[in-house]
C-alpha positions in Angstrom: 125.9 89.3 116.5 128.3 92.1 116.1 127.5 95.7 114.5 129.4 98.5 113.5 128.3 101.8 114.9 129.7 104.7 112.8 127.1 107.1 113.6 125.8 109.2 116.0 122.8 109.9 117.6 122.2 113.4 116.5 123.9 112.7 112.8 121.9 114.3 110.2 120.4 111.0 108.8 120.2 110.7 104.8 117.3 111.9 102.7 113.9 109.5 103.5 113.3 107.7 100.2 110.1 108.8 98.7 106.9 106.4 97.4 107.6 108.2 93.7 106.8 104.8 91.3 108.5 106.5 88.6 112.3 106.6 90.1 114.6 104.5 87.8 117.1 102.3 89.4 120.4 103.8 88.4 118.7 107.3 90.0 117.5 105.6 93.1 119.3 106.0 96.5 118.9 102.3 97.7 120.6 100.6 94.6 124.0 100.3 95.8 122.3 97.9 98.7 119.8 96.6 96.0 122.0 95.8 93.2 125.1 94.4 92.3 128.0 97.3 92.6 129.9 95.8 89.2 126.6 96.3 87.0 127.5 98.4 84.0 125.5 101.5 83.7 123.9 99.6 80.4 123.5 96.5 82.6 121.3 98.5 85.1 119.2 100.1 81.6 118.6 96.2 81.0 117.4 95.8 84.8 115.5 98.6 84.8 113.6 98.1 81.7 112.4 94.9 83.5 111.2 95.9 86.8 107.9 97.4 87.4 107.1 99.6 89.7 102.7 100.0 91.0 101.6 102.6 93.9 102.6 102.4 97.0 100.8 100.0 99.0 98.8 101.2 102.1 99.1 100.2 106.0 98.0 96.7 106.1 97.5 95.7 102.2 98.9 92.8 101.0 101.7 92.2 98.4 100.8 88.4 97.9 99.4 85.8 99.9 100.2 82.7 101.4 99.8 80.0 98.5 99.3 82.8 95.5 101.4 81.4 92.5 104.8 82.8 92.8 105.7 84.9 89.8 108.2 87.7 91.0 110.7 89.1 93.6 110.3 92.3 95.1 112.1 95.4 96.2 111.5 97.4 99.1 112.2 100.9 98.0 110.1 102.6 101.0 108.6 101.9 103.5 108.2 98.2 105.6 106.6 94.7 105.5 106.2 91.6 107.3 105.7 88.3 106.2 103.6 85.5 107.8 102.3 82.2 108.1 99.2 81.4 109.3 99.4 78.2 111.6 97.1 75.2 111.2 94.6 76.7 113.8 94.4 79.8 111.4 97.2 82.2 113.8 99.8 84.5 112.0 102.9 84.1 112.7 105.5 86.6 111.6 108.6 85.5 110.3 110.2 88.2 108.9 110.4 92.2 108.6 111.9 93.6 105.2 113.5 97.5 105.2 114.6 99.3 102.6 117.1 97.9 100.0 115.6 94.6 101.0 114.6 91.6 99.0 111.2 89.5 99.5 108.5 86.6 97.9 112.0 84.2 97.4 110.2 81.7 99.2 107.7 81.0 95.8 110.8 79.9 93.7 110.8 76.1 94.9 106.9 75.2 94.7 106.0 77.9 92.6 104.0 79.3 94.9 104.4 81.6 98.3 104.9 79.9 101.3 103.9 83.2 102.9 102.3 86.2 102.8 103.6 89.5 102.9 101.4 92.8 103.8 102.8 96.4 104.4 103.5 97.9 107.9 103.1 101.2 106.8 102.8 103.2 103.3 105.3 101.2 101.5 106.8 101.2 97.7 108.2 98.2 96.0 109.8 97.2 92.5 108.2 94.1 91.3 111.2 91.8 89.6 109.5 89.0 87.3 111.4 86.3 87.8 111.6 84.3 84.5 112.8 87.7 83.0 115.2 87.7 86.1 116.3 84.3 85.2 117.0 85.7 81.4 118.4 88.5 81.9 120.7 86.7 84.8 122.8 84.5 82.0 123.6 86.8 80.1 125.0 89.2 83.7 127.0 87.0 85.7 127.4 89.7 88.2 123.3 89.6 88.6 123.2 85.9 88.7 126.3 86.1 91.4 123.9 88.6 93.4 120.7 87.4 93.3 122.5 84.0 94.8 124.2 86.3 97.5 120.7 87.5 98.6 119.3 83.6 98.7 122.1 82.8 100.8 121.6 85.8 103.5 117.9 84.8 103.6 119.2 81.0 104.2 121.3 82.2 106.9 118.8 84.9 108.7 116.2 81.7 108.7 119.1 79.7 110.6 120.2 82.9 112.7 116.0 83.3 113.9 115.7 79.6 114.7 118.7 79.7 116.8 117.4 82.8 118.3 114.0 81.3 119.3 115.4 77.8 120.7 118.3 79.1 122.8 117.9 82.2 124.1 115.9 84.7 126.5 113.6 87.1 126.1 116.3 90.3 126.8 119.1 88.5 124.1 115.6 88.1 121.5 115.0 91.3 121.7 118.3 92.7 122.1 119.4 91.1 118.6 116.5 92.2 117.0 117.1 96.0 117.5 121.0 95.7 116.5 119.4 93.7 113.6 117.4 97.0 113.0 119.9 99.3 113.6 122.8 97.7 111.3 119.9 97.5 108.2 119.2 101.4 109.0 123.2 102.0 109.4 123.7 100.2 106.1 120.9 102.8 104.9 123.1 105.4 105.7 120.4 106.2 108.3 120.9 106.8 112.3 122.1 103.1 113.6 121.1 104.8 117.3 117.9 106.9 116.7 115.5 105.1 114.6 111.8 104.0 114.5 110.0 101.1 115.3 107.6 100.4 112.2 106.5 97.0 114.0 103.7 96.7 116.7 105.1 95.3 120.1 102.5 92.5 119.7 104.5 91.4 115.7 107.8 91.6 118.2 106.4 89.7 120.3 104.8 87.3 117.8 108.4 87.3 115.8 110.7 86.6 119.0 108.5 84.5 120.4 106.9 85.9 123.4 104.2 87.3 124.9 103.3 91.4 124.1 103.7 91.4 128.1 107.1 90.4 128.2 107.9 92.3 124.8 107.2 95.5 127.1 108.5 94.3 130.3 112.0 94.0 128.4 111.7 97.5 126.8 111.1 99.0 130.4 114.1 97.0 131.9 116.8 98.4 129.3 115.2 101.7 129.7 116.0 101.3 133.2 119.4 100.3 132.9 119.9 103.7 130.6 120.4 101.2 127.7 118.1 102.5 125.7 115.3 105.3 125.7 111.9 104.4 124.6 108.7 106.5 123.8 106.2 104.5 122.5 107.9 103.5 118.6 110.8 105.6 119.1 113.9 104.0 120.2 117.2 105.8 121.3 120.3 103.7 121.9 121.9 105.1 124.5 124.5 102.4 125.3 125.6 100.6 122.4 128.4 98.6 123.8 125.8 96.7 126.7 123.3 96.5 124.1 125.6 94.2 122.6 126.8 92.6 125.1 123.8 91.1 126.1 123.1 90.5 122.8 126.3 88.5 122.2 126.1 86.5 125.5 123.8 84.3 123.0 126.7 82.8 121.5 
């Protein structure tokens, strides 16, 4: 996994995007990541006038549910989520976390229905994309259509990049991974790729990667130790970039 880091830790990171429901997209800051560049400004008026936008949803409510009939995509705009499954002996597992700019509920389109669910980490805003007007307004923008293929096929290969992750590797190259995962999203947010936040729980790490809470922990304390990285409690500092990925690259 290789990032680029073009910040630094004591840049001045950009504005946080606020939960305000009645931001259009051409005036919000995450459409560049969200959309297609080549939409026309009348393009994005088309888009726009689709999408709806609902209040925020609070720590721990749920966008949909595992088996609710899939009717749209969604938008993070603020905020994060997880999704889950719950296992036949009625465990969550977490298979995903979704940032800012990101795209979620594609995995409805097949069966028509979620195979997941997906609740919010922390206050979180979304834009709600129905699809069949997605699907309309997608022949007559091939740019869209061209897009909305683009984000399938990074979904398809994150899937493959996690199952990889979990069969192959240890617990330091799990974790390692999954905070330059973190830190290239915020980077491509024109946030701090060094000095960001955790808005996951050690124990949805844990349950994500794979392992135990313990060993989630232990592996934090180790890379502190090494002056990798510095940790207080959610906060994470990256204080050697270049042996952060190195152990994360020794997966390969």
């Amino acid at each position: 996994m290789t990032v680029r880091f073009t910040e630094v830790a004591n840049a001045d990171p950009a504005p946080q995007c606020t939960h305000d429901y009645q931001v259009s997209c051409g005036n919000c800051r995450l459409n560049a990541i969200c959309l297609p560049l080549a939409l026309k400004s009348e393009d994005i008026d088309q888009l726009d006038d689709i999408i709806q936008r609902g209040k925020p949803l609070q720590k721990s409510q749920h966008l949909y549910r595992e088996g609710d009939d899939f009717q749209s995509v969604y938008a993070v705009r603020s905020g994060t989520l997880k999704a889950y499954k719950t296992t036949d002996d009625g465990r969550e597992q977490v298979t995903g976390f979704y940032f800012p700019g990101e795209i979620l509920g594609m995995d409805g389109i097949s069966n028509n229905s979620h195979a997941s669910s997906a609740k919010a980490l922390e206050t979180s805003a979304v834009c709600e994309i129905p699809f069949s007007s997605l699907e309309k307004l997608s022949t007559l923008m091939p740019n869209l259509q061209r897009h909305f293929f683009q984000l399938m096929s990074r979904e398809i290969t994150e899937d493959q990049m996690l199952i990889t992750l979990l069969s192959k590797n240890s617990a330091e190259e799990r974790v390692t991974a999954l905070l330059l995962s973190i830190s290239s999203r915020n980077a491509r947010r024109k946030l701090s790729a060094t000095q960001f936040r955790l808005p996951m729980s050690r124990v949805d790490i844990g349950n994500y990667l794979g392992l135990t809470v313990e060993t989630v922990s232990r592996v934090f304390s180790r890379l502190q130790k090494m002056d990798i990285l510095r940790v207080d409690n959610k906060e994470i500092e990256i204080l050697d970039v270049n042996e952060l990925r190195r152990l994360a690259d020794s997966m390969n």
